[in-house]
RORO-143587 format. One line per 2 residues: their letters; for each residue x, y, z of C-alpha. Coordinates in steps of 0.001 Angstrom, whole numbers. Example, Ala and Ser with C-alpha at 12.3 -4.5 7.8 and 13.67 -1.06 7.14 Angstrom:
2
as	12300:-4500:7800  13670:-1060:7140
END
This chain:
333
xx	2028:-61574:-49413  -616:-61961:-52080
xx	-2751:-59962:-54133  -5512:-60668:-52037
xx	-3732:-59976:-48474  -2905:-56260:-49361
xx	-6292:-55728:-51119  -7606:-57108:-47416
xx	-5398:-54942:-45505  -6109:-51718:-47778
xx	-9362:-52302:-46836  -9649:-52788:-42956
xx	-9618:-49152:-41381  -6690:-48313:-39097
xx	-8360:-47462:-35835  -8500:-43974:-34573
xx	-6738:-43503:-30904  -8903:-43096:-28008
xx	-7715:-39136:-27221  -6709:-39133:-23360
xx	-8909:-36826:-21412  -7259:-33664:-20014
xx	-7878:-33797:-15907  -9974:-30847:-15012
xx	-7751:-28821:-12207  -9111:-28640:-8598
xx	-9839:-25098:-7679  -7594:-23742:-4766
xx	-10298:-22921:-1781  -9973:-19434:-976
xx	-9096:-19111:2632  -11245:-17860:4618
xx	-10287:-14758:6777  -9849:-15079:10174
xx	-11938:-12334:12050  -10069:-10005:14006
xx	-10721:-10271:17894  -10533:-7257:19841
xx	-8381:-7414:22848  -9960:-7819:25996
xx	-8260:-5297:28403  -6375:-7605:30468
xx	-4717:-8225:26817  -4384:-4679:26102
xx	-2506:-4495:29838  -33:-7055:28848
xx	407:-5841:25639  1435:-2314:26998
xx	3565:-3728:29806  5798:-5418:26683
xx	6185:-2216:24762  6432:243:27776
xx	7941:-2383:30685  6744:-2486:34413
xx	5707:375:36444  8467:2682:38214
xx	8422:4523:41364  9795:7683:40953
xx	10948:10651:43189  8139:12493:44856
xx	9583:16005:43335  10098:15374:40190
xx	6492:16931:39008  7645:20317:40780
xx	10845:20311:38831  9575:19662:35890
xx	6551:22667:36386  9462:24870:37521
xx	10996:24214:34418  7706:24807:32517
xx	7272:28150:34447  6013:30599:32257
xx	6176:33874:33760  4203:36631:32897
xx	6668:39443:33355  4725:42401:33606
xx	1144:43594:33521  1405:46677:31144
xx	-902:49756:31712  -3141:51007:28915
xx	-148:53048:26918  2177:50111:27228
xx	3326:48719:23855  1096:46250:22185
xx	4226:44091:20800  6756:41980:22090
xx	9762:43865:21427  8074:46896:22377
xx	6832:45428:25804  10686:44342:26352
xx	12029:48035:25334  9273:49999:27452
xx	10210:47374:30811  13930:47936:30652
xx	13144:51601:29984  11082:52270:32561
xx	12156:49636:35293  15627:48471:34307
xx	16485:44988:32828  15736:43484:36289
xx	12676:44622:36005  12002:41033:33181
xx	12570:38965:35972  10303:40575:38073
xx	8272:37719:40051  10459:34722:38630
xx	11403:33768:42270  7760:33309:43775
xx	6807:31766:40455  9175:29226:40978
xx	8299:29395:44114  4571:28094:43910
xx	5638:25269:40884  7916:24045:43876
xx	5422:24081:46436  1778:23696:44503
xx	3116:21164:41281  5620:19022:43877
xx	2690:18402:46125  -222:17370:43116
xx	1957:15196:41029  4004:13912:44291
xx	256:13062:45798  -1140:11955:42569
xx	1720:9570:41783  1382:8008:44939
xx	-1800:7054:44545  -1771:6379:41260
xx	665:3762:42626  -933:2319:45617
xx	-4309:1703:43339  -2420:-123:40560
xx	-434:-2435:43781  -3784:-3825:44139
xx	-3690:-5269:40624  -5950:-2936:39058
xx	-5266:-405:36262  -7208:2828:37720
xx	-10260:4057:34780  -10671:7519:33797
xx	-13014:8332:36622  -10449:6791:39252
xx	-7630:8962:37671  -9769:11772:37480
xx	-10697:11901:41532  -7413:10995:42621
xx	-6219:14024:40134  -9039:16320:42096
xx	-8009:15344:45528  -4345:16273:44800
xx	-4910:19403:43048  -6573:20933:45925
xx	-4325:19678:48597  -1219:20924:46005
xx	-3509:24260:46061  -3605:24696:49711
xx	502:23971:49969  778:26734:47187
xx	-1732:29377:48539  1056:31828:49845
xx	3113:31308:46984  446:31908:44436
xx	-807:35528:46306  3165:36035:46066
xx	3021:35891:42710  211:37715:41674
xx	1518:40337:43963  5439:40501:42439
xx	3530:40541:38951  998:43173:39570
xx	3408:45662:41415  4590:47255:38162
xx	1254:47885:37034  629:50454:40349
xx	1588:53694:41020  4969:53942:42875
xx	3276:54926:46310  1088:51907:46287
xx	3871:49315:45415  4770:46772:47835
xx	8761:46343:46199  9214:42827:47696
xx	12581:41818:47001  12015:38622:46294
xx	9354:35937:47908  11438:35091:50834
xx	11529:38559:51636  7463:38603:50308
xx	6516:36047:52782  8273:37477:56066
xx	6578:40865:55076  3392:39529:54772
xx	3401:37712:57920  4947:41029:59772
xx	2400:43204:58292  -1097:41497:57529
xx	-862:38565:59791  -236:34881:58871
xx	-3555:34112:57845  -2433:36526:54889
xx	-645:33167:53304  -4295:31951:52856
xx	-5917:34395:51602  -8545:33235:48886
xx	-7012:30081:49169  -11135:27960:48563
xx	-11167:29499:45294  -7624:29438:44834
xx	-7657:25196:45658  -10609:24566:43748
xx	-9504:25634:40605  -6085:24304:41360
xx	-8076:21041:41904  -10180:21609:38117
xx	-6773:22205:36532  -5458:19053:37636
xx	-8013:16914:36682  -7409:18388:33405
xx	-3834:17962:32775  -2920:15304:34885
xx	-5761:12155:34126  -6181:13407:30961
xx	-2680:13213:29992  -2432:9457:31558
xx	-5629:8865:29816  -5016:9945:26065
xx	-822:8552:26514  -2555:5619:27463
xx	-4922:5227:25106  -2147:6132:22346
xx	-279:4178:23036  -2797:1028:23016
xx	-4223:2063:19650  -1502:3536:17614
xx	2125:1942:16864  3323:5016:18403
xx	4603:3680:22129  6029:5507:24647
xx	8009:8186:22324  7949:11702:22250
xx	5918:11915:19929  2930:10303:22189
xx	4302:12460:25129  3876:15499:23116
xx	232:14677:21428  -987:13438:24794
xx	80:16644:26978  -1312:18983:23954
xx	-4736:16895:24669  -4642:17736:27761
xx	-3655:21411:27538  -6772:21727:25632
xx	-8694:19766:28127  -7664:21931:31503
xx	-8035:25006:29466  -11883:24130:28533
xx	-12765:22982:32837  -10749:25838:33713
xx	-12411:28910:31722  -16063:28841:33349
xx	-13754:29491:36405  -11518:32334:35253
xx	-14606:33727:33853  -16248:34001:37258
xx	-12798:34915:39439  -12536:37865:36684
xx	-16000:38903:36913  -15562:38753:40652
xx	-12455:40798:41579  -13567:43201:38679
xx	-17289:43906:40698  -17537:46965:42821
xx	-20530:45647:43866  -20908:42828:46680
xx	-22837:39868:44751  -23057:35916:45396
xx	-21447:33709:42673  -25021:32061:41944
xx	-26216:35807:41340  -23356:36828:39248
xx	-23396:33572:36985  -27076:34473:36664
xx	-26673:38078:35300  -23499:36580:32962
xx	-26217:34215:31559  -29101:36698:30916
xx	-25943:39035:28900  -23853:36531:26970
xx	-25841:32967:27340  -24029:29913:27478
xx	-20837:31249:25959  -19752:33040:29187
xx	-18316:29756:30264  -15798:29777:27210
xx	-14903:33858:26922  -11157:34125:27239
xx	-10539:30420:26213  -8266:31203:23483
xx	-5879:33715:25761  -6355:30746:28370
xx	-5187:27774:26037  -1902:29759:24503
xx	-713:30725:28586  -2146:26714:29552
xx	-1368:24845:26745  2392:25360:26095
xx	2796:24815:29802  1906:22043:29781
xx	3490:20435:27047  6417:21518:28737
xx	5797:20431:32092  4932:16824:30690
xx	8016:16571:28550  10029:17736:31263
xx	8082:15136:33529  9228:12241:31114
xx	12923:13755:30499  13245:13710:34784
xx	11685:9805:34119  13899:8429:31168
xx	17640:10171:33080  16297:8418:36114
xx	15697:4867:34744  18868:5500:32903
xx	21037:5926:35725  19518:3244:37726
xx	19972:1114:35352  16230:139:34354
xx	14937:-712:31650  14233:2756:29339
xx	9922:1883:29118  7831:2856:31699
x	4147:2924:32433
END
């Protein structure tokens, strides 16, 4: 190479690289959320029938068992002097009376959840069950005249019983000339036949089957409604834990349709004088206003509302041994 060759090649300029260009990323497109639907309530249907299984027919008497079981007697209506506690109330009965004495009225107590519960729920089931053989599921409205019908037909069947018991109660509270000493209700019922007649086993028994008919309205279509609706809204399912919630719902529910009518069957056997129940309710609203439909509603929901808690955890106890020993499938509507 000559002098003249490198002096050329110092001077042509080495040429610069082309830099690559750096590829500009793709954004990611952001999904787009898919809307949630609400279920229509054929859906809702189906989905309950998966987590509670079909329908089951059960026993006609297992609502009166479990109401028996429920029973919560009162024991004894105390006179003005009697003991204001519960320990006291227990000395001064087995002091005055004897220990039998805390049973008194057990047997026509059980008496009328046998006779007045077994008919309501036994009625109510059954046509609960005939409505949803037609293919349709039964609304609140549905529930809540089929619940009406059986709790005054349950409150005719449990008229005698019911007087029975309110009689066997109240005896300790009169004066020992003026006490009728029944036995027990067996013994109550001939009596009452042999002495006042046997229209005496329906005596006040319009009243008596109306409210019977309120208070099951109350308990039983509200509890269907609210286990129902707990168990389509809440990952609950069929547990206790719904059964429990549900039957507390509807504690508070018979307690509020029932206390306009306690109110007015208080005022009523309280009157000496003889007064219609449109007059009445209009002197109660001149006094107290509207709030005479709600006086004695908290006495009312703590003698209602652990009753029935109990009766409808009883109810589903009788349910889950009987799918259990028939072999069915432990879910039920």
């Amino acid at each position: 190479m000559t002098a003249s060759d490198v002096e050329t090649a110092m001077a042509t300029p080495t040429p610069t690289p082309t830099p690559t260009p750096t590829p500009t990323p793709t954004p990611t497109p952001t999904p787009t959320p898919t809307p949630v639907r609400k279920l229509t309530k054929e859906e809702r249907v189906e989905q309950r029938k998966k987590k509670m299984g079909p329908p089951v027919r059960y026993p006609f008497w297992f609502g009166g068992s479990a109401s028996s079981m429920a029973a919560c007697v009162r024991l004894q209506m105390r006179k003005g002097d009697a003991p204001k506690s519960m320990s006291g109330t227990f000395a001064h009965i087995v002091k005055t009376d004897g220990p039998l004495a805390l049973y008194s009225g057990i047997s026509a107590s059980l008496l009328r959840q046998l006779t007045y519960s077994t008919v309501r729920f036994g009625i109510y089931e059954e046509l609960k069950s005939r409505y949803t053989r037609t293919g349709g599921e039964p609304t609140f409205p549905v529930l809540t005249a089929m619940a009406v019908t059986s709790g005054f037909l349950g409150g005719i069947a449990g008229n005698f019983a019911d007087v029975l018991n309110v009689r066997m109660q109240h005896d300790a509270a009169l004066p020992p000339h003026e006490r009728r000493n029944y036995k027990h209700a067996v013994d109550g019922m001939v009596r009452m036949v042999r002495e006042e007649g046997p229209l005496s086993w329906f005596r006040g028994w319009l009243p008596n089957s109306s409210r019977a008919a309120v208070m099951t309205a109350g308990q039983l279509a509200t509890y269907d409604t609210f286990k129902r609706l707990l168990v389509d809204y809440t990952p609950l399912g069929d547990t206790l834990t719904t059964h429990f919630s549900a039957s507390f719902l509807a504690g508070l529910a018979a307690a509020t349709a029932t206390s306009p009518i306690d109110v007015i069957k208080t005022r009523v056997m309280s009157s000496t004088q003889k007064q219609g129940i449109i007059h009445l309710v209009g002197d109660i609203y001149k006094t107290d206003g509207l709030r005479w439909m709600f006086k004695g509603w908290v006495p009312s929901f703590l003698r209602l509302g652990p009753h029935t808690i109990c009766t409808f955890i009883f109810l589903e106890m009788h349910r889950k041994t009987y799918r259990r020993l028939h072999g069915l499938d432990d879910k039920t509507l």
